[in-house]
C-alpha positions, 0 to 999 in steps of 0.5 A, spaced: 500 500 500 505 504 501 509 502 494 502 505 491 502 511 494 509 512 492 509 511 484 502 512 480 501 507 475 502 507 468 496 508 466 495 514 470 502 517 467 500 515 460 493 519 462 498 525 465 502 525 458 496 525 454 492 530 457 499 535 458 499 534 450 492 535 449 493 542 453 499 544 449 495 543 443 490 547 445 494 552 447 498 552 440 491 553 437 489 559 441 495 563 440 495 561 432 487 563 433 489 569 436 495 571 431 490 570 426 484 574 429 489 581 430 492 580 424 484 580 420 483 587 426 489 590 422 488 589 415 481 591 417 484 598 419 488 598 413 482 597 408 478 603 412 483 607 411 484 606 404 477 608 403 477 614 406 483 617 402 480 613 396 474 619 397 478 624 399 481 624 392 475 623 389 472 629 392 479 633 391 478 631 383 470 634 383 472 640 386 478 642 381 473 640 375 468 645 377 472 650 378 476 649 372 469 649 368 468 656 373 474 659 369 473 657 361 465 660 363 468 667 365 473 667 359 468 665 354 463 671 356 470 675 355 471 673 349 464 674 347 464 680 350 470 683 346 467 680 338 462 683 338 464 691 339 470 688 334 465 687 328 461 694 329 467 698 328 469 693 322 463 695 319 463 702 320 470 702 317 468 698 311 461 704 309 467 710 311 472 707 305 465 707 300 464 714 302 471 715 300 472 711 294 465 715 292 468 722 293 475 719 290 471 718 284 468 726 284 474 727 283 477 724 277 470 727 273 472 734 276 478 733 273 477 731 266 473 737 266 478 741 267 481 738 262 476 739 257 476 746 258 483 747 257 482 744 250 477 750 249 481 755 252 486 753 246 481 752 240 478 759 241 483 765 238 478 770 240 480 776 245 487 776 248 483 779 254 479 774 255 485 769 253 490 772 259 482 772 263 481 765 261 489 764 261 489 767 269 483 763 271 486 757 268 493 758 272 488 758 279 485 753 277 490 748 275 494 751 282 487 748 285 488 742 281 495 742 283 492 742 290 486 737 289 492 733 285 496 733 292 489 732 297 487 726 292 494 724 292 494 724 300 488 721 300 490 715 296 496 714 301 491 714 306 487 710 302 492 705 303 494 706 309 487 704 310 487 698 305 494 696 310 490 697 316 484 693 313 488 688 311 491 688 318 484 687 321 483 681 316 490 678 319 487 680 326 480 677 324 484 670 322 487 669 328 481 671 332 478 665 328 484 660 328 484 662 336 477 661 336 478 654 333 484 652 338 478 653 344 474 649 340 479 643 340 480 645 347 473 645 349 472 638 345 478 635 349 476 638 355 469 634 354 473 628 353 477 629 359 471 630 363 468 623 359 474 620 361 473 623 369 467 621 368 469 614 367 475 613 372 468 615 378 464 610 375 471 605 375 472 608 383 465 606 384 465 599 382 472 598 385 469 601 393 463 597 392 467 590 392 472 594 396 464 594 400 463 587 398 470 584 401 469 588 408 462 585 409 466 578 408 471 581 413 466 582 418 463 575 416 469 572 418 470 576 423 464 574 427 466 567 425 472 568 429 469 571 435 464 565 435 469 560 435 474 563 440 467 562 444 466 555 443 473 555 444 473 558 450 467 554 452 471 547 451 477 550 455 472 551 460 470 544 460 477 541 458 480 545 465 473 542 469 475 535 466 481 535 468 481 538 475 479 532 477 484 527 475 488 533 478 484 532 484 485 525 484 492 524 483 493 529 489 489 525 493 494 519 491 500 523 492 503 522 500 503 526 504 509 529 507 505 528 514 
């Protein structure tokens, strides 16, 4: 009796060494387990964080579209704004230069009557008197001509000047077109771009919606986890009941020192 109560039996350290391999097994799976749960807290927290960047470049991006579209607004009203005095003032110019041409005209009839008087004044042989009166009124009126002559040529040069001028507009007129062209082509392009903008926020929709979809698994795994570290708990509970009293056993078979 005594030789039992020194040396447990076989059976009872074979027992011993299986419920002390269980429990190391158990506690190999609850740390594994726990890893495994902290490691899904983290990444959870990194895909949230992901989300809340990925919405503020989206709200970024709208806010520079709409006060890009603010700008081009005001310049296409400036724009607007400055033809069309422009196209007034061409047209005024146009009617002064047919006024002009008109009295150029008038001229060049004046002066070939003048001409034709001259050719008179030479045919006629009649009264010296006349001839020097006629003669005298002819040298004032060929001063005259002279002057109109020097008044027609400046208003040629004018004329010139102002077919320069005109011509000048038309080129001013063809850059104003060509500009107007090019703000066409970037009115198009910047359609475009807001197409494609348009696009790439539906692409970000789609991507936050399975982002949306692989979060709600997350929280499914997640409440899967929490559910079978309760079970687990609630087995390590039952575990330690079990065991406690074969532990309680083998204490009451241990001799005691008194």
């Amino acid at each position: 009796m005594t030789e039992n109560h020194k040396t447990p039996p076989a059976s009872e350290s074979g027992e011993m060494q299986n419920i002390q391999s269980l429990l190391e097994v158990l506690h190999k799976d609850f740390e594994k387990r726990h890893c495994r749960y902290q490691f899904f807290e983290k990444l959870l927290s990194v895909v949230t964080l992901i989300v809340i960047i990925v919405a503020a470049y989206v709200f970024f991006l709208i806010y520079v579209v709409t006060t890009d579209m603010h700008y081009a607004t005001g310049y296409f009203k400036t724009v607007a704004t400055q033809i069309v005095p422009l196209s007034n003032d061409i047209h005024a110019i146009r009617t002064e230069m047919m006024v002009m041409n008109q009295a150029v005209k008038d001229i060049h009839s004046i002066k070939t009557e003048m001409m034709t008087m001259n050719q008179s004044l030479k045919d006629i042989h009649g009264i010296k008197t006349e001839v020097m009166a006629i003669n005298q009124s002819v040298t004032v009126a060929n001063q005259s001509l002279q002057k109109v002559g020097l008044s027609t040529q400046q208003i040629s040069q004018s004329i010139e000047k102002m077919h320069v001028s005109m011509e000048q507009v038309n080129k001013s007129m063809q850059n104003v077109s060509t500009d107007m062209t090019k703000m066409q082509n970037s009115m198009l392009q910047l359609s475009g771009d807001i197409t494609n903008i348009h696009t790439d926020f539906q692409e970000v929709v789609a991507d936050l919606d399975t982002l949306v979809v692989h979060v709600d698994k997350i929280k499914i795994h997640t409440g899967m986890m929490s559910k079978e570290l309760g079970v687990m708990s609630y087995d390590m509970g039952r575990l330690s009941h079990h065991i406690s009293r074969p532990l309680g056993a083998l204490n009451n078979m241990m001799p005691t020192p008194w």
